[in-house]
TORKOL-4160 file (C-alpha; in steps of 0.2 Angstrom, whole numbers, padded with zeros to 4 digits, m for minus):
358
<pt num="1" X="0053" Y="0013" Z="m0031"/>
<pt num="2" X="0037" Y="0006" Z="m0037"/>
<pt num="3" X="0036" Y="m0013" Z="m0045"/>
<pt num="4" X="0026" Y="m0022" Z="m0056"/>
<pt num="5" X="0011" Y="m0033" Z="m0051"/>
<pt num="6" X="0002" Y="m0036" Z="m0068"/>
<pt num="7" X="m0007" Y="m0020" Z="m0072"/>
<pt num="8" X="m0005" Y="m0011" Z="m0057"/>
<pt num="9" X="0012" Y="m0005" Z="m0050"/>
<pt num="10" X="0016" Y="m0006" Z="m0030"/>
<pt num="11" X="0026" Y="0006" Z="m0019"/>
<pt num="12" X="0026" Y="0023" Z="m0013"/>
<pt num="13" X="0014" Y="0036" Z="m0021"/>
<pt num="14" X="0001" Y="0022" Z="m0026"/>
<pt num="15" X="m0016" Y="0017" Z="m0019"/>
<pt num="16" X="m0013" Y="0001" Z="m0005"/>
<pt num="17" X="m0011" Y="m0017" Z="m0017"/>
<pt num="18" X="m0023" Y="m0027" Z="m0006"/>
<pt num="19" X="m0022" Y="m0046" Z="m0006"/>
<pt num="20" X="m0036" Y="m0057" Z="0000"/>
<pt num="21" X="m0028" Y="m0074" Z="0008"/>
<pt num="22" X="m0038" Y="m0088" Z="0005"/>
<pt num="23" X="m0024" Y="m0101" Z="0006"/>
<pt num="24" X="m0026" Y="m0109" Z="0024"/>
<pt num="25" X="m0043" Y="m0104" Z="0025"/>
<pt num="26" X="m0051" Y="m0116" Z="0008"/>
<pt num="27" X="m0055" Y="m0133" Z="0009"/>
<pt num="28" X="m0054" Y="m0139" Z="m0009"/>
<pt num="29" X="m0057" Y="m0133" Z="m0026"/>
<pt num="30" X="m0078" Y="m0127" Z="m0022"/>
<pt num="31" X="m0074" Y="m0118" Z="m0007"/>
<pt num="32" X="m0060" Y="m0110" Z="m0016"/>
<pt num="33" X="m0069" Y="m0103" Z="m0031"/>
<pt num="34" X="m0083" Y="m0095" Z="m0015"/>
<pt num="35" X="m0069" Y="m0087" Z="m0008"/>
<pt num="36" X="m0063" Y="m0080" Z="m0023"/>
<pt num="37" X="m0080" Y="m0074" Z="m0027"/>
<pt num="38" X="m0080" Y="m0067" Z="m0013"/>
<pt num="39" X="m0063" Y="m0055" Z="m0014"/>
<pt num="40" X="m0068" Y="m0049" Z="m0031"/>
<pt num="41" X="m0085" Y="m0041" Z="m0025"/>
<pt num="42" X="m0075" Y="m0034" Z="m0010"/>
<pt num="43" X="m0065" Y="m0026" Z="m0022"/>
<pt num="44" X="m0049" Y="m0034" Z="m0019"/>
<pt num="45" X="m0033" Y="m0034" Z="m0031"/>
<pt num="46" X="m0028" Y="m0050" Z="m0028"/>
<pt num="47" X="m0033" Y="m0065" Z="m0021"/>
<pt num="48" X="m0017" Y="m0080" Z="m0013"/>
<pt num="49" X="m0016" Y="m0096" Z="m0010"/>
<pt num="50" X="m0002" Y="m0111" Z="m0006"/>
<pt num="51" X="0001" Y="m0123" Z="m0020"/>
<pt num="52" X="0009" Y="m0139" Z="m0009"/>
<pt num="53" X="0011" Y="m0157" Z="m0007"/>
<pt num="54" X="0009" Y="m0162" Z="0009"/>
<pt num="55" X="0017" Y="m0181" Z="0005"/>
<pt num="56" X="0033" Y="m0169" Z="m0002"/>
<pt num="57" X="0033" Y="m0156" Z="0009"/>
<pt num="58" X="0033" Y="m0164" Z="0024"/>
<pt num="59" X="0041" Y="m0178" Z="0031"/>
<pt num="60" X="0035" Y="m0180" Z="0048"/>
<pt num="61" X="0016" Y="m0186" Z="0046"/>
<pt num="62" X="0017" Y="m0184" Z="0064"/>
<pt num="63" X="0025" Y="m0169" Z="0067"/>
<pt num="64" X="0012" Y="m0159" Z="0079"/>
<pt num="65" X="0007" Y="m0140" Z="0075"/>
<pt num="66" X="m0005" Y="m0129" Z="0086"/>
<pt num="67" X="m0015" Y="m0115" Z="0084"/>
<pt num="68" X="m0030" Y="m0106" Z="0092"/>
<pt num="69" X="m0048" Y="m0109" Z="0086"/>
<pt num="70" X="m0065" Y="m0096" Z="0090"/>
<pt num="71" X="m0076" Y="m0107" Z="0099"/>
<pt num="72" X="m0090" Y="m0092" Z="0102"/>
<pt num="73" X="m0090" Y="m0076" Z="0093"/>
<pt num="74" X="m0101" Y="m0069" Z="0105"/>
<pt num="75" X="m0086" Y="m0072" Z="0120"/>
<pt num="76" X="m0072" Y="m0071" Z="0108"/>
<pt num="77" X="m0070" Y="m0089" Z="0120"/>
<pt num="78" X="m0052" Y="m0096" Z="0110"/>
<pt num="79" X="m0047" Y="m0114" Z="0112"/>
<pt num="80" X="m0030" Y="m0120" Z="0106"/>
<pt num="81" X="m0030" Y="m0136" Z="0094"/>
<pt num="82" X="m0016" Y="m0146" Z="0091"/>
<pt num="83" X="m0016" Y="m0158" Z="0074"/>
<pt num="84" X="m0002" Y="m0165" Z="0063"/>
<pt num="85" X="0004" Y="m0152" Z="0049"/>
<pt num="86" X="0003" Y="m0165" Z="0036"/>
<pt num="87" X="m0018" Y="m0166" Z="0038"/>
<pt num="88" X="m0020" Y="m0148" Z="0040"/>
<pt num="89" X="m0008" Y="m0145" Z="0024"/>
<pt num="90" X="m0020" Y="m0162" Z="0015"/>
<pt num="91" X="m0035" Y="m0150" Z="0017"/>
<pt num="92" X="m0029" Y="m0137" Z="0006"/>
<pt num="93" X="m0020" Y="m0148" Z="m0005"/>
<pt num="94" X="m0024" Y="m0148" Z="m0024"/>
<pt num="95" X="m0018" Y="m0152" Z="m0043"/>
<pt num="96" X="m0014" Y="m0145" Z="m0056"/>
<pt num="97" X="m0030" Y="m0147" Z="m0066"/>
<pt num="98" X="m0038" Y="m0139" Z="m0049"/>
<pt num="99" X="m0027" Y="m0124" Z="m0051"/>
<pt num="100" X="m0028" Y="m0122" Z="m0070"/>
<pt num="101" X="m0046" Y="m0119" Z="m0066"/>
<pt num="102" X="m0044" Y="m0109" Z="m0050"/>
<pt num="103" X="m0034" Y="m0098" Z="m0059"/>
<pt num="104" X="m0046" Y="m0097" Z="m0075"/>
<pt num="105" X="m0060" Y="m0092" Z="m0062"/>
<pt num="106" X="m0051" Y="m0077" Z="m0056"/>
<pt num="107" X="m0044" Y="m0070" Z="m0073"/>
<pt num="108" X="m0065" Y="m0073" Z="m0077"/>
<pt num="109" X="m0067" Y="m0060" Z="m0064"/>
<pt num="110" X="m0053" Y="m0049" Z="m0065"/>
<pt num="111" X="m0043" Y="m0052" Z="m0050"/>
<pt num="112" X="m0026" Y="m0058" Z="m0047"/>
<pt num="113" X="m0020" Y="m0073" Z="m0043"/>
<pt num="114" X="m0005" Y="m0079" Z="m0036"/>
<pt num="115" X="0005" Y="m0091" Z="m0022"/>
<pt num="116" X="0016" Y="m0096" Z="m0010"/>
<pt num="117" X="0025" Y="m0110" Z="m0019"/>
<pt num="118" X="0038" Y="m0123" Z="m0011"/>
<pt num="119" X="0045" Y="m0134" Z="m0025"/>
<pt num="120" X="0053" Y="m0131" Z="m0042"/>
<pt num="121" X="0037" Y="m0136" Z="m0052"/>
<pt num="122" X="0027" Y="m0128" Z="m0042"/>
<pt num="123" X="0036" Y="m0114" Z="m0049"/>
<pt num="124" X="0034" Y="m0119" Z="m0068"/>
<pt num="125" X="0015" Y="m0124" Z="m0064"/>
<pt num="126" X="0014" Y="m0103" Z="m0059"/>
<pt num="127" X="0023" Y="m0099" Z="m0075"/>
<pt num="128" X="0010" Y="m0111" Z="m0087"/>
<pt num="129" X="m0004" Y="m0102" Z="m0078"/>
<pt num="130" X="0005" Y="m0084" Z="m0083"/>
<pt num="131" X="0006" Y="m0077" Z="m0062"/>
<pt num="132" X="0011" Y="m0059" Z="m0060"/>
<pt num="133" X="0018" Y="m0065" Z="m0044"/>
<pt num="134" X="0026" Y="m0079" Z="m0032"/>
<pt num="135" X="0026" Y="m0078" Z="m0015"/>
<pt num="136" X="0043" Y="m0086" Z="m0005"/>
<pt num="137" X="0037" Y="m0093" Z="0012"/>
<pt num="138" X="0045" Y="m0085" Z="0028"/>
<pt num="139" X="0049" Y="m0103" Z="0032"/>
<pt num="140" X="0061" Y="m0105" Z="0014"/>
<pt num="141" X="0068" Y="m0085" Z="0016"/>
<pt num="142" X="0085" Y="m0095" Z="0017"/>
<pt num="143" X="0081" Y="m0109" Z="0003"/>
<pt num="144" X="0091" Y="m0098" Z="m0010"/>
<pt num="145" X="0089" Y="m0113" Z="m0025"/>
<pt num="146" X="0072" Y="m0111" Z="m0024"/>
<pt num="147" X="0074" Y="m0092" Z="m0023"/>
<pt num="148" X="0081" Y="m0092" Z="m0037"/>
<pt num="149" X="0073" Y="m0103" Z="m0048"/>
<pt num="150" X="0059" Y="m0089" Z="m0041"/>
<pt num="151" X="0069" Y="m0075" Z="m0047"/>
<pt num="152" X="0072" Y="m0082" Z="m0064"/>
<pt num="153" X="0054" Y="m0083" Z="m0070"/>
<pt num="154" X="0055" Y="m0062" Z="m0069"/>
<pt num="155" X="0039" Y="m0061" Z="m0060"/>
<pt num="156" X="0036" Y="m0052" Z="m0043"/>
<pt num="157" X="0044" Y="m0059" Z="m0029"/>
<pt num="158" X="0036" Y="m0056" Z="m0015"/>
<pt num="159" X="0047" Y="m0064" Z="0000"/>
<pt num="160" X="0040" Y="m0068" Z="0018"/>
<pt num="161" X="0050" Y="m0064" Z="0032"/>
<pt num="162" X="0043" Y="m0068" Z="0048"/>
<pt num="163" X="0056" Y="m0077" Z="0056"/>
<pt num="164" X="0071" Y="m0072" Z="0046"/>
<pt num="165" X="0084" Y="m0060" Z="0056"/>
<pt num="166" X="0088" Y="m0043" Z="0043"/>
<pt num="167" X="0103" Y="m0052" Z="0037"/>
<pt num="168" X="0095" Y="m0065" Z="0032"/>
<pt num="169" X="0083" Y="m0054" Z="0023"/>
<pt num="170" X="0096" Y="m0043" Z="0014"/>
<pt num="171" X="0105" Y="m0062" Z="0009"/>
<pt num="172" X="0091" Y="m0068" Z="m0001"/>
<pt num="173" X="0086" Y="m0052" Z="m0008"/>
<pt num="174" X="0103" Y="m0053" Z="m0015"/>
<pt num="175" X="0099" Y="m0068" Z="m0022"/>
<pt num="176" X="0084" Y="m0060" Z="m0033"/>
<pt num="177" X="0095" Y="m0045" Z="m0039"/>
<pt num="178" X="0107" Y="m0057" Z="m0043"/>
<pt num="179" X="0097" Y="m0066" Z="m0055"/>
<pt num="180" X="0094" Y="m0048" Z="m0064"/>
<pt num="181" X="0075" Y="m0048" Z="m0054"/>
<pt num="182" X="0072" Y="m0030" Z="m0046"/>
<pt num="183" X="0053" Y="m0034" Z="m0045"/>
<pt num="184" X="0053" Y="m0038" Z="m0027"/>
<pt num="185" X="0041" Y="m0036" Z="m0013"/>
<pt num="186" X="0046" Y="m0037" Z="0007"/>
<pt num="187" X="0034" Y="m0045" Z="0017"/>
<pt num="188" X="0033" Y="m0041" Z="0038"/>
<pt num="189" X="0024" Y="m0056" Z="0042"/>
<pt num="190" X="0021" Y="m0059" Z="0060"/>
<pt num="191" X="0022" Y="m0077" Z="0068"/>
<pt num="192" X="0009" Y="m0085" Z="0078"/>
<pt num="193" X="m0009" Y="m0089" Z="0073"/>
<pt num="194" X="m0015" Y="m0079" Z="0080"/>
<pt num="195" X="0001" Y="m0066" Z="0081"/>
<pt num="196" X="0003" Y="m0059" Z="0100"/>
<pt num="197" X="0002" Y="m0041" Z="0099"/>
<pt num="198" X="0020" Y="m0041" Z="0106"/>
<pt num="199" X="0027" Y="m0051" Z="0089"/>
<pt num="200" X="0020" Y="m0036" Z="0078"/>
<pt num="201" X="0034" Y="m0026" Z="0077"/>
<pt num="202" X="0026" Y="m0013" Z="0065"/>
<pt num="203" X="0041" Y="m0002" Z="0066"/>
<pt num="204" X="0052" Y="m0014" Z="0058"/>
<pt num="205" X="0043" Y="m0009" Z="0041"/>
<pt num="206" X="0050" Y="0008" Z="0044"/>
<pt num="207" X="0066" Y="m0002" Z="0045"/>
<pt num="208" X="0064" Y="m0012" Z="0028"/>
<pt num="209" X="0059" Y="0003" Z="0019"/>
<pt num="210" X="0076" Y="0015" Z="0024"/>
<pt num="211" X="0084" Y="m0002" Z="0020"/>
<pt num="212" X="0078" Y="m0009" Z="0004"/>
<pt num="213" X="0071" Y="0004" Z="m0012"/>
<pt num="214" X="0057" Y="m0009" Z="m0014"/>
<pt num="215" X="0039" Y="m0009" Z="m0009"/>
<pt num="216" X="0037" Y="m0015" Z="0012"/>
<pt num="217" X="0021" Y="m0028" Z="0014"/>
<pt num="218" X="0013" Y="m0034" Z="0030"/>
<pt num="219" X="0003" Y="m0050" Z="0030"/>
<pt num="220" X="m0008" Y="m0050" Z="0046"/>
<pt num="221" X="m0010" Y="m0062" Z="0056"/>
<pt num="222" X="m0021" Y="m0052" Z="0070"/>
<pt num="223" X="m0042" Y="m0052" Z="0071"/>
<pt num="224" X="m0049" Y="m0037" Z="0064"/>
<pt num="225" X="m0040" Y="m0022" Z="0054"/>
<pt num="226" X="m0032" Y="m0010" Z="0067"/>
<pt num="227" X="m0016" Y="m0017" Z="0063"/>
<pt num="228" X="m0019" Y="m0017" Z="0046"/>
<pt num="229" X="m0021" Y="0004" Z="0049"/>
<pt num="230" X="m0007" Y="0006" Z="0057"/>
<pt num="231" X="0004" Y="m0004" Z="0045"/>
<pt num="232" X="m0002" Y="0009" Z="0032"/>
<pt num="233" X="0001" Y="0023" Z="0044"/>
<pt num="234" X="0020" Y="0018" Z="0044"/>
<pt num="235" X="0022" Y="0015" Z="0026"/>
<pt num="236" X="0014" Y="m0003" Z="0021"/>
<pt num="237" X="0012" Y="m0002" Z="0002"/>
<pt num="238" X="0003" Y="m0020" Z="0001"/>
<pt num="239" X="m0009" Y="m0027" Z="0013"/>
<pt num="240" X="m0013" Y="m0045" Z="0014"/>
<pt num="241" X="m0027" Y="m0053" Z="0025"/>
<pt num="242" X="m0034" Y="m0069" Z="0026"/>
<pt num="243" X="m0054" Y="m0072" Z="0023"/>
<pt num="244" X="m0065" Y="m0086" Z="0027"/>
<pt num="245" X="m0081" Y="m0091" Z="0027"/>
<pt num="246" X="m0082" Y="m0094" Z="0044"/>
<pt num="247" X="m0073" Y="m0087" Z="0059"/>
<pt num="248" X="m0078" Y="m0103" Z="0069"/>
<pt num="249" X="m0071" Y="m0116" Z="0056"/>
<pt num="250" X="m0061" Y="m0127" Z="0065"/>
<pt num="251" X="m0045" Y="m0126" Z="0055"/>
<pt num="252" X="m0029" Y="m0115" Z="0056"/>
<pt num="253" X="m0031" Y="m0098" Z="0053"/>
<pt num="254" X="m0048" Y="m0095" Z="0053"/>
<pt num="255" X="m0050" Y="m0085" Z="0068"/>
<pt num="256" X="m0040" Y="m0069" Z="0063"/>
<pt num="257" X="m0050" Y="m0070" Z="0046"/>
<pt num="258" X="m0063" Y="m0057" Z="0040"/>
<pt num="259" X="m0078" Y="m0067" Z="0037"/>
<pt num="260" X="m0090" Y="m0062" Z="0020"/>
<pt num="261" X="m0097" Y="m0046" Z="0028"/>
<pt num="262" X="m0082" Y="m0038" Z="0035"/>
<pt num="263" X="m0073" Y="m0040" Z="0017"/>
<pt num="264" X="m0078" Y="m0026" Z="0007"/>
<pt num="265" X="m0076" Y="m0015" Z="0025"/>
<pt num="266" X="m0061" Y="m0018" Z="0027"/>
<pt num="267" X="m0054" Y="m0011" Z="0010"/>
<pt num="268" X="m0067" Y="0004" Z="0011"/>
<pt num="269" X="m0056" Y="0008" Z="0027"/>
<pt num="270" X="m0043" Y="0006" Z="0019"/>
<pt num="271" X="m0047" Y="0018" Z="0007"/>
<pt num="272" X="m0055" Y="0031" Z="0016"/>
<pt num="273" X="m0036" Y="0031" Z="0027"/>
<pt num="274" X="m0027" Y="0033" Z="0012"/>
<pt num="275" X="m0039" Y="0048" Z="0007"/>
<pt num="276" X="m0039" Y="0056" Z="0025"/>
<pt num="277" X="m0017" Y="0054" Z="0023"/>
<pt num="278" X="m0021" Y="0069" Z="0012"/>
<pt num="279" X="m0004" Y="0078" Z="0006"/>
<pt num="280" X="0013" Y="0085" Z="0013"/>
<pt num="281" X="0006" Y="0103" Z="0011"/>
<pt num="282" X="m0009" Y="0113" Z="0017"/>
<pt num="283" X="m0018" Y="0117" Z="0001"/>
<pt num="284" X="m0035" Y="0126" Z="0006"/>
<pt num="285" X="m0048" Y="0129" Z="m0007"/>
<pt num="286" X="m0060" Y="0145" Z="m0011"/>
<pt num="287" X="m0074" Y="0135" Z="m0001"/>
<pt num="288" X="m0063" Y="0131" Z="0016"/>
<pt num="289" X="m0057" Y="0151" Z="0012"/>
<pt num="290" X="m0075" Y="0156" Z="0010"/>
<pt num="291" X="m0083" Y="0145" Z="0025"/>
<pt num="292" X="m0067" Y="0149" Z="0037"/>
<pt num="293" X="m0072" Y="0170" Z="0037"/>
<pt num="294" X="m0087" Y="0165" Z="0047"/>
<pt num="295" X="m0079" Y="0160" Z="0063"/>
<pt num="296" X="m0062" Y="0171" Z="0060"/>
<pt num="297" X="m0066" Y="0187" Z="0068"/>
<pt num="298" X="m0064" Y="0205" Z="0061"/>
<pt num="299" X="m0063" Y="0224" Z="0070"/>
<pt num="300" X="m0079" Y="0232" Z="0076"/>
<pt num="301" X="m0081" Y="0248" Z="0085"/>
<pt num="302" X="m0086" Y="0249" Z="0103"/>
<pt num="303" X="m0091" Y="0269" Z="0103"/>
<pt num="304" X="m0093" Y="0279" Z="0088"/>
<pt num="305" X="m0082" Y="0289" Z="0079"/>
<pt num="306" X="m0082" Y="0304" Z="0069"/>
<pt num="307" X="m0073" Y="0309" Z="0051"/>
<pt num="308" X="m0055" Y="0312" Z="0055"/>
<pt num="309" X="m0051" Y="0302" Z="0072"/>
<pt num="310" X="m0036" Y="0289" Z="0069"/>
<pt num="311" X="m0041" Y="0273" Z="0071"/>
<pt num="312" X="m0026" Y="0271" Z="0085"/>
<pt num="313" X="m0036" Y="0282" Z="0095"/>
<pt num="314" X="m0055" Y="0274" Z="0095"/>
<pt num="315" X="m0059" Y="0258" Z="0105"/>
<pt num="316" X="m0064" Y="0241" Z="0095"/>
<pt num="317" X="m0065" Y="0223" Z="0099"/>
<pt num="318" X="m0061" Y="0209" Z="0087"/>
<pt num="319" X="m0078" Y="0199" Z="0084"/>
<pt num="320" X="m0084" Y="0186" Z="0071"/>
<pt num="321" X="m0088" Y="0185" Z="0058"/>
<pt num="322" X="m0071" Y="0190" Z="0049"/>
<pt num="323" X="m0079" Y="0198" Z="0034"/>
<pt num="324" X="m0070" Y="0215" Z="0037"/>
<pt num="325" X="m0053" Y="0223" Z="0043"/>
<pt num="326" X="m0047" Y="0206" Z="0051"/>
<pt num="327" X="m0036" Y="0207" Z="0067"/>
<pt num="328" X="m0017" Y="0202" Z="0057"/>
<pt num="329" X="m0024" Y="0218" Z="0046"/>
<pt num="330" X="m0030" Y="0231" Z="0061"/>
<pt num="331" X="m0011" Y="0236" Z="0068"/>
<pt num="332" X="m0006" Y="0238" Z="0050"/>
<pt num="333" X="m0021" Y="0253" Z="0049"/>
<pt num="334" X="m0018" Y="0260" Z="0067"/>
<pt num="335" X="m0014" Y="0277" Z="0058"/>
<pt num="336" X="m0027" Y="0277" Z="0045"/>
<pt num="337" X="m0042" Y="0290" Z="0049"/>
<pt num="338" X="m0061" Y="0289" Z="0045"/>
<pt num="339" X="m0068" Y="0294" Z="0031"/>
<pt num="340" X="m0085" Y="0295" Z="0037"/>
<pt num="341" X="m0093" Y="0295" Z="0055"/>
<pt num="342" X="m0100" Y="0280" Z="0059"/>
<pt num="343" X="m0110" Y="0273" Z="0076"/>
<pt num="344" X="m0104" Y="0259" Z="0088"/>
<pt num="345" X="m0105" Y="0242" Z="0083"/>
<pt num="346" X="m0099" Y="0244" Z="0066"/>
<pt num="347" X="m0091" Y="0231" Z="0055"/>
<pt num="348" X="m0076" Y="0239" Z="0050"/>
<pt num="349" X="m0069" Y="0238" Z="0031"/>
<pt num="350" X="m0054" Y="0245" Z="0023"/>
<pt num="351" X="m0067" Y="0259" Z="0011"/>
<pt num="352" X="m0071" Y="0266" Z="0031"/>
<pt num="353" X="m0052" Y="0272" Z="0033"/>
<pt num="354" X="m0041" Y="0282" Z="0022"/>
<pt num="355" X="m0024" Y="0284" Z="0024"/>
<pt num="356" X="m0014" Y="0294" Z="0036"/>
<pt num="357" X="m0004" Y="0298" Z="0020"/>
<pt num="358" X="m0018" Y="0304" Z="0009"/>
């Protein structure tokens, strides 16, 4: 089943919903609003970010967290980085008067806008600013008050669920449907930053989808867009991938971002796979007809023949073009007999033969 992301509807039978993440990857309201620029001219349908409170949120300030940086593109050279969470969450912290204007920025350009959310008014904050969407964190899959104070609003729940088991999945979509909310999204969001090819687990959206009737996300968490592909290839319906300014930006997340001229790229490939997925069936047109008789072959005569010999009885060979009698035609004609003489090397049509009948 398809649901109901603002104007556009998601699921099975309609073009990819791609979302530009620009939640980790922003440092403030100013670098925000560039990265929010910047999805709209790539064409992008929606743009996320993480409305937080670090001083709520968490309560170890110490509490270490590690990630990989890119300290040479050139190289691809990594180097791991280990900070508290609480600074790296203060960097992309903002208020609500930040937010009123983020969003007012991207309904100025058209695009989308919604986020991952942690606290009950974070929630009503989403609802003021008239979100088509809320995104549940891998990390709360199992916080079902906040689930469904989610569910409540009506709007599209898209759920995370990284480091939930299937159970667990199936729990706290329960929890949505039970609050009368069918507008739900499954994300397949990988761990790690970056993810190891070997926590991917693509086939698992195949899972998800025979599962659940509702549209199957992946968030990426890998450099590039192979696995972007494939996740379409096996039946993603939303794509989300994070963008950045700068690959090199010391910071979480940053160094499986597209940077600024990769962006609109990525969704032309995007695109062009979902054109090249073609249909179920073979449908060839009257051009592919026309074009194809030229390297298909048809009947031509290797001695020639004289009014009245059977066509069984005269040696050919089948050689393109395929404008005439054409080979799955020839043994159906064995008994027909010319009408006409006619020299070797000829192209044989069906007004050479008459039947054996007449």
């Amino acid at each position: 089943m398809a649901v109901h992301f603002g104007k556009r509807k998601v699921g099975d039978g309609e073009p990819c919903f791609i979302t530009y993440e620009a939640g980790p990857t922003h440092d403030g309201l100013v670098s925000a609003k560039r990265l929010v620029k910047l999805a709209s001219e790539a064409g992008a349908d929606a743009v996320k970010f993480q409305i937080l409170d670090p001083d709520r949120l968490v309560a170890d300030k110490k509490l270490l967290f590690s990630y990989e940086v890119l300290v040479d593109k050139a190289t691809g050279r990594l180097e791991t980085v280990e900070e508290p969470l609480y600074d790296i969450l203060c960097r992309r912290s903002m208020g609500h008067v930040e937010w009123r204007e983020l969003k007012a920025y991207c309904d100025e350009l058209g695009l989308a806008f919604f986020a991952t959310v942690g606290f009950d008014d974070e929630i009503a904050l989403l609802e003021s600013l008239h979100c088509d969407s809320i995104k549940i964190a891998s990390a709360d899959v199992n916080h079902f008050p906040l689930i469904r104070k989610a569910a409540r609003t009506g709007m599209c729940i898209q759920l995370d669920t990284g480091n939930a088991s299937l159970g667990e999945v199936e729990q706290a979509v329960d929890v949505i449907r039970s609050e009368g909310n069918e507008n739900i999204i499954i994300h397949q969001c990988p761990s790690g930053y970056p993810a190891r090819l070997e926590s991917i687990n693509l086939n698992i959206i195949k899972t998800l989808k025979q599962m659940f009737p509702y549209p199957v996300a992946f968030s990426d968490h890998t450099p590039g867009w192979e696995m972007d592909v494939a996740a379409l290839a096996v039946g993603a319906n939303l794509l989300e991938k994070t963008i950045t300014e700068d690959r090199c930006t010391r910071s979480v997340e940053h160094v499986f971002s597209l940077e600024p001229q990769d962006m609109r790229q990525f969704i032309q490939t995007i695109r062009d796979v979902e054109t090249a997925f073609g249909g179920n069936r073979r449908i060839l047109h009257a051009e592919e007809l026309a074009k194809r008789k030229r390297i298909r072959r048809s009947v031509h005569l290797n001695q020639p023949v004289q009014a009245g010999q059977k066509l069984a009885d005269v040696a050919v060979e089948f050689r393109r073009p395929g404008f005439g009698i054409t080979p799955d035609q020839y043994e159906g004609l064995l008994q027909c007999t010319f009408n006409q003489a006619l020299p070797v090397g000829t192209l044989l049509a069906p007004e050479h033969l008459r039947s054996s009948e007449g």
